[in-house]
C-alpha positions as CSV (number, residue, x, y, z in Angstrom):
1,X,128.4,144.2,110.5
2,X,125.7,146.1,109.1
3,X,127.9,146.6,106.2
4,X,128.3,142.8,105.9
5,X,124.9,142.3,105.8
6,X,123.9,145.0,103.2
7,X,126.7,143.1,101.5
8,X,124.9,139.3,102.0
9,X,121.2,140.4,100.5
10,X,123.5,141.5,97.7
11,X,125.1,138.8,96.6
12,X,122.2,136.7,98.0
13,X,119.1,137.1,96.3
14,X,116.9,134.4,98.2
15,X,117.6,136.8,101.4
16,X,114.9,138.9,102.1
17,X,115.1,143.1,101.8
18,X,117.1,144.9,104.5
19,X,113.8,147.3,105.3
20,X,111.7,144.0,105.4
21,X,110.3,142.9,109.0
22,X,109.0,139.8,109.9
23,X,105.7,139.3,111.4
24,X,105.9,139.5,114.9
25,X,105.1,135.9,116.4
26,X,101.4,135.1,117.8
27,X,100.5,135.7,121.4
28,X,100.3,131.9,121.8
29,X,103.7,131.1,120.5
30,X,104.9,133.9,123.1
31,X,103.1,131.8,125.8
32,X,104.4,128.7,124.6
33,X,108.2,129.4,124.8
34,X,107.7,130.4,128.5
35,X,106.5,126.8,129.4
36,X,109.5,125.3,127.0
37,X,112.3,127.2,128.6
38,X,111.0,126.1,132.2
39,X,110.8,123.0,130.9
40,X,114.1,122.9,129.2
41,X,115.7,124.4,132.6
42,X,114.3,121.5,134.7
43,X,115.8,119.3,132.2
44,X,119.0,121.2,132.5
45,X,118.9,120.4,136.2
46,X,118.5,116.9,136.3
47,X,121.1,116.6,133.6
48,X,123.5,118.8,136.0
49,X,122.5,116.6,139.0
50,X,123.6,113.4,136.7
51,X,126.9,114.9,136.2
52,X,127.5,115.5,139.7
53,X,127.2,112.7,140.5
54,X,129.8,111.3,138.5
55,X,132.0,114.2,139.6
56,X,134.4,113.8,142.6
57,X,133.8,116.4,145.4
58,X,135.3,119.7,145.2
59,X,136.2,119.5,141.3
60,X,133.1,120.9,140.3
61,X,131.3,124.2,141.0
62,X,128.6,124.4,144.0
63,X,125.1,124.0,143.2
64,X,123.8,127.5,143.9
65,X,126.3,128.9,141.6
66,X,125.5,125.8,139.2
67,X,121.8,126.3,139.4
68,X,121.9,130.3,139.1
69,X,124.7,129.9,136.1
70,X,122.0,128.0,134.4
71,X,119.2,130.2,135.3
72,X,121.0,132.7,133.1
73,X,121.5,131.1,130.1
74,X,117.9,129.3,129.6
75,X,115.5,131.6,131.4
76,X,115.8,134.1,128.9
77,X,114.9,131.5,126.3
78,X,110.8,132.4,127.7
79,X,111.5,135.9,125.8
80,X,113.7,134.7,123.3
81,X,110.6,136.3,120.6
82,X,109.7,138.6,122.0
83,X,113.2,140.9,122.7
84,X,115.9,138.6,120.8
85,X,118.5,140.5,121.0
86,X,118.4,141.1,124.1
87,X,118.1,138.1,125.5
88,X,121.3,137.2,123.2
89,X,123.4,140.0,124.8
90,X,122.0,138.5,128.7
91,X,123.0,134.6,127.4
92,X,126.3,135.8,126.1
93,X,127.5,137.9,129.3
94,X,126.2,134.7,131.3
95,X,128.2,132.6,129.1
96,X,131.4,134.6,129.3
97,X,130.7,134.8,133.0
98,X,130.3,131.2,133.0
99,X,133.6,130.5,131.0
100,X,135.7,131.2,134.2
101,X,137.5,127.8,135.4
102,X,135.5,127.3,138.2
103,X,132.4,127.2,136.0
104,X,133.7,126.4,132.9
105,X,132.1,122.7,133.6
106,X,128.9,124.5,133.7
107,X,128.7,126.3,130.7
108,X,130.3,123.0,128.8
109,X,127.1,121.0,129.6
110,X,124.8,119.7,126.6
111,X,121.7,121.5,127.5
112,X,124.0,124.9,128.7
113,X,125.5,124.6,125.2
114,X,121.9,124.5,123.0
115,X,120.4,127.0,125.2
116,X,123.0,129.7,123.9
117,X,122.5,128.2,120.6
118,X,118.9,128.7,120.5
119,X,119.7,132.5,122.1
120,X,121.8,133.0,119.1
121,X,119.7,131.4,116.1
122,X,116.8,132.8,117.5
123,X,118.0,136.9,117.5
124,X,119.2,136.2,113.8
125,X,115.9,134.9,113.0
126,X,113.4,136.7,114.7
127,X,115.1,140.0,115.3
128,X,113.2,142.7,113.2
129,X,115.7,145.7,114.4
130,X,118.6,144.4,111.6
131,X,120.9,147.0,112.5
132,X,120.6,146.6,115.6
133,X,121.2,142.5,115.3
134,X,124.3,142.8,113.5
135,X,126.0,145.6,115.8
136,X,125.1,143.4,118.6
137,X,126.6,140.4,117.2
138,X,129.3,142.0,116.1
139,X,130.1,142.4,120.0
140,X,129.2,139.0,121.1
141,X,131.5,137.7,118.3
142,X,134.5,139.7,119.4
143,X,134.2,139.5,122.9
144,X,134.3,136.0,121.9
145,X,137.7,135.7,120.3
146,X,139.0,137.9,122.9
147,X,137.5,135.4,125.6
148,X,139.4,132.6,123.4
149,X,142.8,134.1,122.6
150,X,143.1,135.2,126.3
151,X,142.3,131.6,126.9
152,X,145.0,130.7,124.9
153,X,147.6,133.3,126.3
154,X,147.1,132.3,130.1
155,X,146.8,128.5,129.5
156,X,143.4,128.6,131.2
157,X,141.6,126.7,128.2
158,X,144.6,124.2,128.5
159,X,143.6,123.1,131.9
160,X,140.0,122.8,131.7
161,X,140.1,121.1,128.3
162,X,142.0,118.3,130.4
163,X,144.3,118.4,127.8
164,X,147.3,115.7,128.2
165,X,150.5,116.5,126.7
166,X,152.1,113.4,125.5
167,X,155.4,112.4,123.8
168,X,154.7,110.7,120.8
169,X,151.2,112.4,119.2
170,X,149.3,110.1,116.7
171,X,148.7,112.9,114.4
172,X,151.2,114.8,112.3
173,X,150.1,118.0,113.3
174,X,152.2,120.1,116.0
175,X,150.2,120.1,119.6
176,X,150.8,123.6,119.8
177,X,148.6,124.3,116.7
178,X,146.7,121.5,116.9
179,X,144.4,122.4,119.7
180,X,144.1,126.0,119.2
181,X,142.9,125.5,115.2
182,X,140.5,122.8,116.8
183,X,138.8,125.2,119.3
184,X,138.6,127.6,116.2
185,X,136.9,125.4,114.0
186,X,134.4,124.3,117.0
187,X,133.6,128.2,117.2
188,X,133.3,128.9,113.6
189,X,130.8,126.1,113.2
190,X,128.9,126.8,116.4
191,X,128.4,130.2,115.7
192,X,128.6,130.2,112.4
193,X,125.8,127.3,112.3
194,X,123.9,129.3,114.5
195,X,123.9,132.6,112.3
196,X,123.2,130.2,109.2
197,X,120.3,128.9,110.3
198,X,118.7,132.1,111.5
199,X,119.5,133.6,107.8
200,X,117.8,130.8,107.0
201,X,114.3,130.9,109.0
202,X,114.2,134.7,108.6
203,X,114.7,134.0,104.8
204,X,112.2,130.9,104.6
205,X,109.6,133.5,106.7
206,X,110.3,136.2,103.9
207,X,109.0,133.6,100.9
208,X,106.1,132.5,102.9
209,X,105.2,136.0,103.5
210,X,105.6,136.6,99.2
211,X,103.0,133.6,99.0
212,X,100.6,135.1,101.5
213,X,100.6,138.6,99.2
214,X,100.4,136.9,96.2
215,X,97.5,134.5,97.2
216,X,95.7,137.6,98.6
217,X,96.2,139.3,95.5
218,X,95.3,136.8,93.2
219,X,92.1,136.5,95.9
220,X,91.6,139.9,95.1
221,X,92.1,140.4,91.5
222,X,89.3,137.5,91.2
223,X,87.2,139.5,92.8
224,X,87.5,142.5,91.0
225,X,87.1,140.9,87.6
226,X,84.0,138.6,89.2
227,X,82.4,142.3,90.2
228,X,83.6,143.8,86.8
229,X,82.2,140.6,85.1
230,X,79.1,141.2,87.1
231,X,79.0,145.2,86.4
232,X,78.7,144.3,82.5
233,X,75.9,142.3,83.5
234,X,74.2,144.5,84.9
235,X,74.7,146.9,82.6
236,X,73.3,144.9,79.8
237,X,70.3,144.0,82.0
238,X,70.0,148.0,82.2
239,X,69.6,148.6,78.7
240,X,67.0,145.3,78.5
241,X,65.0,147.2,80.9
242,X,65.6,150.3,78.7
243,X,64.5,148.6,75.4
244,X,61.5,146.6,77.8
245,X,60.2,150.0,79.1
246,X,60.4,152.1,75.4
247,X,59.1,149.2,74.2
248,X,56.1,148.8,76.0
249,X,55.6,152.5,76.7
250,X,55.6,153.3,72.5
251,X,53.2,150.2,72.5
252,X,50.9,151.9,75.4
253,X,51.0,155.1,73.5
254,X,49.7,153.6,69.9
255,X,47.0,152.0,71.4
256,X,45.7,154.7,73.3
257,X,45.9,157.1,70.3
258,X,43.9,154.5,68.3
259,X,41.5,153.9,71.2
260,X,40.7,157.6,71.6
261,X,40.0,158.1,67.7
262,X,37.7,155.0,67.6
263,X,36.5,155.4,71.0
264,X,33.2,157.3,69.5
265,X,32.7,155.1,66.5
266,X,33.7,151.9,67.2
267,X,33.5,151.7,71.4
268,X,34.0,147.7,70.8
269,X,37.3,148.2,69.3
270,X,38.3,151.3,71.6
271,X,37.8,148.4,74.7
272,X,39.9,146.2,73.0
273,X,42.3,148.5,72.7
274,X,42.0,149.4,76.1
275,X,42.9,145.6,76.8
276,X,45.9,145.8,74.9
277,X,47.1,148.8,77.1
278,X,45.9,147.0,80.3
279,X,48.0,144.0,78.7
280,X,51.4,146.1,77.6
281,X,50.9,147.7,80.9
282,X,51.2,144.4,82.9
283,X,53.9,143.1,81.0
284,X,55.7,145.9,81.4
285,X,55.7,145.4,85.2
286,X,56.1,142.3,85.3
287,X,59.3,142.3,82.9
288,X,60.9,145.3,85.2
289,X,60.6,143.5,88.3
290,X,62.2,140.7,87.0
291,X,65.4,142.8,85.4
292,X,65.2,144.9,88.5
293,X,65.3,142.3,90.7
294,X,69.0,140.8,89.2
295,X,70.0,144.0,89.9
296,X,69.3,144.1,93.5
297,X,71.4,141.1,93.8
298,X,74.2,141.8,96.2
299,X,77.5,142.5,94.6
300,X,81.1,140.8,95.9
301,X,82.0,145.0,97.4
302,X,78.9,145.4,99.8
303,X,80.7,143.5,102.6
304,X,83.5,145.2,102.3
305,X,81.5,148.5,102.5
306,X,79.4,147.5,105.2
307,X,75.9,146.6,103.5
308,X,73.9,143.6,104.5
309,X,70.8,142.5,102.5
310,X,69.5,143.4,99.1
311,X,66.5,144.7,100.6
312,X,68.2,146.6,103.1
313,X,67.6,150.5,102.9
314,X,70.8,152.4,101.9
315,X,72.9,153.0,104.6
316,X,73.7,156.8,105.9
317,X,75.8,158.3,108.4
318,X,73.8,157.4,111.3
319,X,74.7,153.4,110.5
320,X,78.9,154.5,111.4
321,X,78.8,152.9,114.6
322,X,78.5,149.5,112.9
323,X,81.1,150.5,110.1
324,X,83.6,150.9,113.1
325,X,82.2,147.6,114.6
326,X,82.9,145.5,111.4
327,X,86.3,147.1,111.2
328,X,87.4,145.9,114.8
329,X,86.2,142.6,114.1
330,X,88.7,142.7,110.7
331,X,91.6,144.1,113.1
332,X,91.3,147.9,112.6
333,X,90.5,150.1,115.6
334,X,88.6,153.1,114.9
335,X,88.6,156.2,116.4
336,X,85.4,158.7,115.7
337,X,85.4,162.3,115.8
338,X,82.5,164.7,114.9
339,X,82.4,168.7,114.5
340,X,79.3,170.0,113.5
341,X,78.9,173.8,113.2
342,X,74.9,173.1,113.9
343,X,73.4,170.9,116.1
344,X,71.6,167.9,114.0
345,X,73.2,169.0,110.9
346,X,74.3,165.4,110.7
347,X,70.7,164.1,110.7
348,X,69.8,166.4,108.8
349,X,71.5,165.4,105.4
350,X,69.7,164.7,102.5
351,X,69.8,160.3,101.7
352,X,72.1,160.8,98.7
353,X,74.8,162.9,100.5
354,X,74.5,160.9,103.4
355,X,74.9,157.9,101.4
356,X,78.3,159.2,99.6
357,X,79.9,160.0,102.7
358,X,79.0,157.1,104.2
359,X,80.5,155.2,101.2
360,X,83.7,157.7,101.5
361,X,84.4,156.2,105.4
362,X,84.0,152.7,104.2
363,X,86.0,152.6,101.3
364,X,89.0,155.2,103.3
365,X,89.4,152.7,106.0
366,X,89.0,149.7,103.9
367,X,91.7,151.0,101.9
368,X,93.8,151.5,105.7
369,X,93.2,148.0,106.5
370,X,94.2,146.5,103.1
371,X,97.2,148.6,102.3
372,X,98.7,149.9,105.9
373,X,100.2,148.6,108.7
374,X,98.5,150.7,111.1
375,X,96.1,148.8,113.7
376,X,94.2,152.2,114.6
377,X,93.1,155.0,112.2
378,X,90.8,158.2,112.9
379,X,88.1,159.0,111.4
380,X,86.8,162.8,111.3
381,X,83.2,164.0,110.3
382,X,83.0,167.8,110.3
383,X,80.7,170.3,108.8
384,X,80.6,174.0,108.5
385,X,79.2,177.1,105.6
386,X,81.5,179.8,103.9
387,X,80.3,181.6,100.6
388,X,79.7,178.7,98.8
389,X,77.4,177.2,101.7
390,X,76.9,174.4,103.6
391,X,79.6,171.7,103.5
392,X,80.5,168.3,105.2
393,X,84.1,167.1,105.2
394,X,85.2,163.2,105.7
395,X,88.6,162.8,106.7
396,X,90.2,159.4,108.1
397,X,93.9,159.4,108.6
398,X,96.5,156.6,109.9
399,X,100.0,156.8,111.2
400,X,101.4,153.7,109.8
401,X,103.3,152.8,106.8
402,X,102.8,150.9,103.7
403,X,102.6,147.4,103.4
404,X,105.0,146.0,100.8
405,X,103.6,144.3,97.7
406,X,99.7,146.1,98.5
407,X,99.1,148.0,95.6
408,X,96.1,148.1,94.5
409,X,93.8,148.3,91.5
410,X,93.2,152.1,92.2
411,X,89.6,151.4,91.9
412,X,88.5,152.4,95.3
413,X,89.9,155.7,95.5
414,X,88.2,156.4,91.6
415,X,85.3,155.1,93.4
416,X,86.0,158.0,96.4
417,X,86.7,160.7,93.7
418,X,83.7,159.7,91.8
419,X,81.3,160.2,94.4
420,X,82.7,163.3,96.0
421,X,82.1,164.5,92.2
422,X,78.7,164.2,92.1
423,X,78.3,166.5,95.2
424,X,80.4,169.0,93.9
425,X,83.4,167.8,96.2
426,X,86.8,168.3,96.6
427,X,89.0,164.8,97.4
428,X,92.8,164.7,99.0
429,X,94.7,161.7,99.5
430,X,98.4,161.2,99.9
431,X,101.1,160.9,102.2
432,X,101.3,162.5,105.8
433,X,104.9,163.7,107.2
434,X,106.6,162.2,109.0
435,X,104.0,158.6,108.0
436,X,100.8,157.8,107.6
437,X,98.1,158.0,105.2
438,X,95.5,160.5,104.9
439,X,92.1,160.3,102.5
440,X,89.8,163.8,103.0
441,X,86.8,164.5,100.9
442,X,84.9,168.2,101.6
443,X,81.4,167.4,99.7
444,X,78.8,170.2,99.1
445,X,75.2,170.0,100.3
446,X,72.0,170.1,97.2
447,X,71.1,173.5,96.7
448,X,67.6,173.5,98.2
449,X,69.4,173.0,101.7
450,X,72.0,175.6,101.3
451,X,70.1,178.2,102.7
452,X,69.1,176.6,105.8
């Protein structure tokens, strides 16, 4: 079976990659097929009830046995999500069970009927374990066509079909051949329609899924060219405020120059030329506020990295508690570990080096939550000296494995190497054996604290 179905996404492109899962179903869609399969089983029962009662007495199986038989085949229906194939294997041994002549009344009733159904579309289509799926419905379909051709063999399916043999058929096929080919076909296409329509919802899941990762892509591809559009910006603003402040400081110069050599002779015109500095002077400000104040604007990453307001101070290590806060909220637990070789050390760090590994965490577990499917990642602050000096080393690390179609634009961990450079750092990100991801940056401390 597993062979047929490496076969199928062959020769079928629209079906979805054999390593693909499927999202596992909400916690309120788990909650809701429990109150469907209770309802569906006290449907079952008045629908039983309704046949007995057409039923003359002692042709039909006793109603503890009826009830029980039934209990079987749609109770596990309230799990039918959550372990599919599972449930399959307990519906199909309770339908086999079931198929016995004193039950085989049971099992033939309308709702007994859809609930295996359902048991079988449902493992095809939820089942994320693929090997697992086909190996067992490779037994449930064979113990199947042994159940029928023994059927066949001791005249059993004969009998309870109510079958009545007569002289002069209608049809032109041979009786003989006529009924067993008839309860073939039923099977193929009650199986068969059940397996089709799980390949079907499991496929129709895998193209929603391709929409979801491009949307999000798209989402996030406008983003980075709204923050690259907005990083030209402000780098032309930055060389406005360069030409603004040369401008006015070469202006400032000339007129003090020409205020000093007048100042003695002329002391009118030196204190106009005094005015013109106190004038340049003013506009300068005034023009550098303005420019500097576009770039204090927030830009589309500081969410993600776990700033709030423009006139916020810079964040530092001691603001990690809310970095771990904000990841919970987006999904991602986070579990913090610290190691310093002094007490305080941590406190201690200069703003800048505080800053970068601050930035480091955000951007490492930002990178976990966008590209991983772990749901819990660790994240490791340790510091320590050797002959170089003081050093502080980042680490954050997963065990989960990568999200298909996540790739990035690489620009975050440039962003992580970038800053580790400017402290003199070394960056490692890759692969962990046997999964995971792990991103480790060991920065070095400014020299004036190296000898602390």
């Amino acid at each position: 079976m597993h062979r047929l179905s490496q076969l199928l996404h062959r020769q079928v492109p629209s079906l979805p990659p054999a390593d693909w899962e499927r999202e596992a179903p909400s916690t309120s869609s788990l909650r809701r097929d429990i109150w469907v399969a209770l309802g569906f089983y006290l449907l079952a029962i008045l629908m039983l009830e309704l046949v007995l009662s057409l039923t003359e007495v002692g042709k039909s199986a006793e109603r503890p046995l009826a009830f029980a038989l039934l209990a079987a085949l749609i109770l596990p229906l309230m799990f039918r999500r959550r372990w599919p194939i599972t449930m399959m294997l307990i519906g199909s041994a309770a339908f086999l069970i079931g198929s016995s002549p004193a039950t085989a009344t049971i099992v033939m009733q309308f709702c007994a009927q859809l609930a295996y159904f359902l048991g079988l579309y449902t493992a095809v289509a939820w089942a994320r374990n693929r090997r697992g799926l086909w190996t067992a419905m490779g037994l449930v379909l064979l113990s199947m066509a042994v159940w029928l051709i023994l059927s066949f063999f001791t005249g059993d399916l004969y009998s309870e079909a109510n079958w009545v043999m007569v002289e002069n058929p209608a049809g032109s096929i041979p009786e003989e051949v006529a009924m067993p080919l008839y309860s073939f076909l039923i099977n193929v296409l009650y199986f068969g329609g059940a397996i089709f329509l799980g390949l079907t919802s499991w496929s129709s899941s895998y193209s929603k899924s391709l929409v979801l990762i491009q949307a999000r892509r798209i989402a996030a591809q406008a983003e980075q060219l709204a923050a690259r559009a907005v990083n030209e910006e402000r780098l032309r603003i930055a060389r406005e405020l360069h030409d603004v402040i040369a401008h006015h400081i070469a202006s400032v110069g000339v007129q003090a120059s020409a205020a000093r050599l007048v100042q003695d002779r002329n002391p009118a015109q030196a204190i106009e030329l005094m005015r013109g500095i106190e004038s340049s002077a003013r506009s300068a400000v005034a023009e550098t506020r303005s420019l500097l104040g576009v770039l204090r604007e927030q830009s589309p990453q500081d969410s993600e990295l776990g700033t709030t307001s423009a006139r916020t101070p810079e964040p530092s290590l001691a603001q990690l508690p809310q970095l771990i806060e904000q990841n919970a909220t987006h999904g991602l637990r986070v579990v913090l570990s610290e190691d310093e070789h002094a007490p305080g050390f941590f406190a201690s760090l200069a703003p800048g080096l505080s800053l970068a590994a601050y930035r480091i965490c955000g951007e490492a577990l930002a990178n976990v939550r966008r590209h991983s499917t772990a749901r819990t990642a660790t994240l490791a602050l340790r510091s320590g000296l050797d002959e170089q000096g003081h050093w502080l080393e980042v680490e954050v690390t997963d065990e989960g494995t990568p999200r298909p179609h996540s790739a990035g634009s690489g620009f975050g961990l440039r962003g992580i190497r970038e800053r580790a450079a400017l402290h003199h750092g070394l960056v490692e990100i890759g692969p962990r054996t046997p999964r995971g991801w792990r991103t480790r940056a060991r920065l070095r401390l400014p020299g004036e604290l190296e000898g602390n």
